[in-house]
Residue frames as a rotation matrix with the C-alpha (Angstrom) as fourth column:
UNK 1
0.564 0.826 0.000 0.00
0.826 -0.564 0.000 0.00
0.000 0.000 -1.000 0.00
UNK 2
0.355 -0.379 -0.855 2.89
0.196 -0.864 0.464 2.36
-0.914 -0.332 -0.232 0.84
UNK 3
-0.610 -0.504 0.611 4.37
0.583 0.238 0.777 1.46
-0.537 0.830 0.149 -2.65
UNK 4
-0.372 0.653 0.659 1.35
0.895 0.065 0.441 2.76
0.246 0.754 -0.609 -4.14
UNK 5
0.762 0.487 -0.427 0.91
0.624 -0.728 0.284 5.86
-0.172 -0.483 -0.858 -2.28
UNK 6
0.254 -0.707 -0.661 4.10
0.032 -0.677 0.736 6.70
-0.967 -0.208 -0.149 -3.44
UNK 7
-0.761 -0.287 0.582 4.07
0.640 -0.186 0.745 6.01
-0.105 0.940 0.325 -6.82
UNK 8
0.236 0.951 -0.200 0.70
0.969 -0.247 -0.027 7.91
-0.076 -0.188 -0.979 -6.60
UNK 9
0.418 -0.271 -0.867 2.85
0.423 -0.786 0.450 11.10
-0.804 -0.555 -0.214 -5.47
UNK 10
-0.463 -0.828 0.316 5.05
0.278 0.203 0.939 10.31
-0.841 0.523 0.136 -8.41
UNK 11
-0.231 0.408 0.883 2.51
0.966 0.205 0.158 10.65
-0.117 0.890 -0.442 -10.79
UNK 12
0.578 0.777 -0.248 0.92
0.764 -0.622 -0.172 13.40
-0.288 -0.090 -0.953 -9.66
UNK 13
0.105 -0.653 -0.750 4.12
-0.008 -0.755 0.656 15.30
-0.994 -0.062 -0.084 -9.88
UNK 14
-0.674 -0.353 0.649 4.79
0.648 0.140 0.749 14.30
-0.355 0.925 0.134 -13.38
UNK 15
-0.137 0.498 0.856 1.71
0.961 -0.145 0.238 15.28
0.242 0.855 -0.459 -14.69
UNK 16
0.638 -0.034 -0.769 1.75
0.136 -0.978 0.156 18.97
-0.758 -0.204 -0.620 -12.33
UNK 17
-0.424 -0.827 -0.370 5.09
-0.057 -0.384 0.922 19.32
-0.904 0.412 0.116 -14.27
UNK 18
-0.714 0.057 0.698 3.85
0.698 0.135 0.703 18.24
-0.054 0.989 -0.136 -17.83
UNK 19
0.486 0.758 0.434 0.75
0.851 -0.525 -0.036 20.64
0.201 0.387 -0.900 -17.42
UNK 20
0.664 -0.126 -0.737 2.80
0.061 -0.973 0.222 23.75
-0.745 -0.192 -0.638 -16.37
UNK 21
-0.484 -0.875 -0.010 5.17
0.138 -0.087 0.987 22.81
-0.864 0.476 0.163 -19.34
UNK 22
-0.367 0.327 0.871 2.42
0.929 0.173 0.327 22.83
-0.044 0.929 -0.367 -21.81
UNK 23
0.593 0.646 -0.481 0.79
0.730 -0.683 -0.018 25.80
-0.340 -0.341 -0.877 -20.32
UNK 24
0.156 -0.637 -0.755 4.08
-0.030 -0.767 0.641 27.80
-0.987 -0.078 -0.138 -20.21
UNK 25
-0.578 -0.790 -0.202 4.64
-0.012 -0.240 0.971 26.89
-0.816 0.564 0.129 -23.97
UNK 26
-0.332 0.906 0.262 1.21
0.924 0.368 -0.100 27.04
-0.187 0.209 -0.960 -25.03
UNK 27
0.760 0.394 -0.517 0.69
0.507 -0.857 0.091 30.64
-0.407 -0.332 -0.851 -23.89
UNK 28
0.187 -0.932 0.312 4.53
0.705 -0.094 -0.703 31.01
0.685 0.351 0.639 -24.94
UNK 29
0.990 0.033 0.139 5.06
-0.070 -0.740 0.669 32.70
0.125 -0.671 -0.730 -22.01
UNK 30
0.390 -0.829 -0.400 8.56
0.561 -0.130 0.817 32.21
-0.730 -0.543 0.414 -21.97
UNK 31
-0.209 -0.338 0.918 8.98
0.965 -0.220 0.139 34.35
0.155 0.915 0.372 -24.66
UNK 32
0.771 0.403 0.494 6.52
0.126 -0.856 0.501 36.87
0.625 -0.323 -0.711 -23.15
UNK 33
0.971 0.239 0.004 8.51
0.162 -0.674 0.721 37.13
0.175 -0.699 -0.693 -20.32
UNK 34
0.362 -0.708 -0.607 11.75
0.665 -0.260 0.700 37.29
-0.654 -0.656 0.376 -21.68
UNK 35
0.140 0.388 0.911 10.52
0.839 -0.535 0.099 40.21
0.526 0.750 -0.400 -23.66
UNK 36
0.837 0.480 0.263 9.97
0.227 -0.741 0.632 41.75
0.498 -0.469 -0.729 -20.99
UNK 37
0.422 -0.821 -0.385 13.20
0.707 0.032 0.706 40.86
-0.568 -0.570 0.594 -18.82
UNK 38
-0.314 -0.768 0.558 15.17
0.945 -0.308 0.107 42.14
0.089 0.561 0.823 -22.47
UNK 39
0.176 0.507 0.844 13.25
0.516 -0.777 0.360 45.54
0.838 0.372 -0.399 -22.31
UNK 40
0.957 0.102 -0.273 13.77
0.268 0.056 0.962 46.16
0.113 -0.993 0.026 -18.50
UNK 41
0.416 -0.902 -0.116 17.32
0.752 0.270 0.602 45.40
-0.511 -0.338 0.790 -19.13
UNK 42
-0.193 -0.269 0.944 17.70
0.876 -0.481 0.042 47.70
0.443 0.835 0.328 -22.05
UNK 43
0.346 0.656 0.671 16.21
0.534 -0.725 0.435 50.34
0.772 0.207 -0.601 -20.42
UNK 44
0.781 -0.566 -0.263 18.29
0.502 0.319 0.804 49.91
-0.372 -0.760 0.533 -17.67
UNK 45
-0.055 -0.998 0.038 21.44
0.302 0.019 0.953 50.23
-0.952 0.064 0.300 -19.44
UNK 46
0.553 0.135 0.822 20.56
0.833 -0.075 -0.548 51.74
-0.012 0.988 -0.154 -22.86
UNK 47
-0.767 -0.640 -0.039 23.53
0.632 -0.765 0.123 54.57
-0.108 0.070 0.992 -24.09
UNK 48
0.514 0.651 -0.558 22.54
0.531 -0.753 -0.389 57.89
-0.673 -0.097 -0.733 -24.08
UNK 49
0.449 -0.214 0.868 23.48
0.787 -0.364 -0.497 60.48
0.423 0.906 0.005 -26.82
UNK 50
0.161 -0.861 -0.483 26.63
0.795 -0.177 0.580 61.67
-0.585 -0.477 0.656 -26.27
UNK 51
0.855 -0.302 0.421 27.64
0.091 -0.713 -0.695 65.20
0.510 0.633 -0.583 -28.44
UNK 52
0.222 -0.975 -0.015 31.51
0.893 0.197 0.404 64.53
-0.391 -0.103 0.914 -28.72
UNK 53
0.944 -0.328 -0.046 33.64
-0.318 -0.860 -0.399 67.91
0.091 0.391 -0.916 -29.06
UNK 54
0.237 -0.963 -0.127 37.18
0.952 0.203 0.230 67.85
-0.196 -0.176 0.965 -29.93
């Protein structure tokens, strides 16, 4: 019985993982959100316009 409560556990995890992996690449959120990260970051650290005199 313990065997079986523990594959039990086993499953469940699998399939938690396999639906948040379909979800996440379904929605393509990981793209969405490293849109966002790359924008954040840019904005962050994007050059400003420099007027060089010599």
């Amino acid at each position: 019985m313990k065997f079986f409560k523990v594959l039990w556990k086993i499953c469940k995890a699998l399939l938690l993982v396999i639906g948040v992996l379909f979800v996440v690449y379904f929605w393509n959120l990981d793209q969405k959100v490293l849109g966002w990260a790359y924008q954040q970051v840019n904005a962050m650290f994007d050059r400003k316009k420099v007027d060089l005199v010599f």
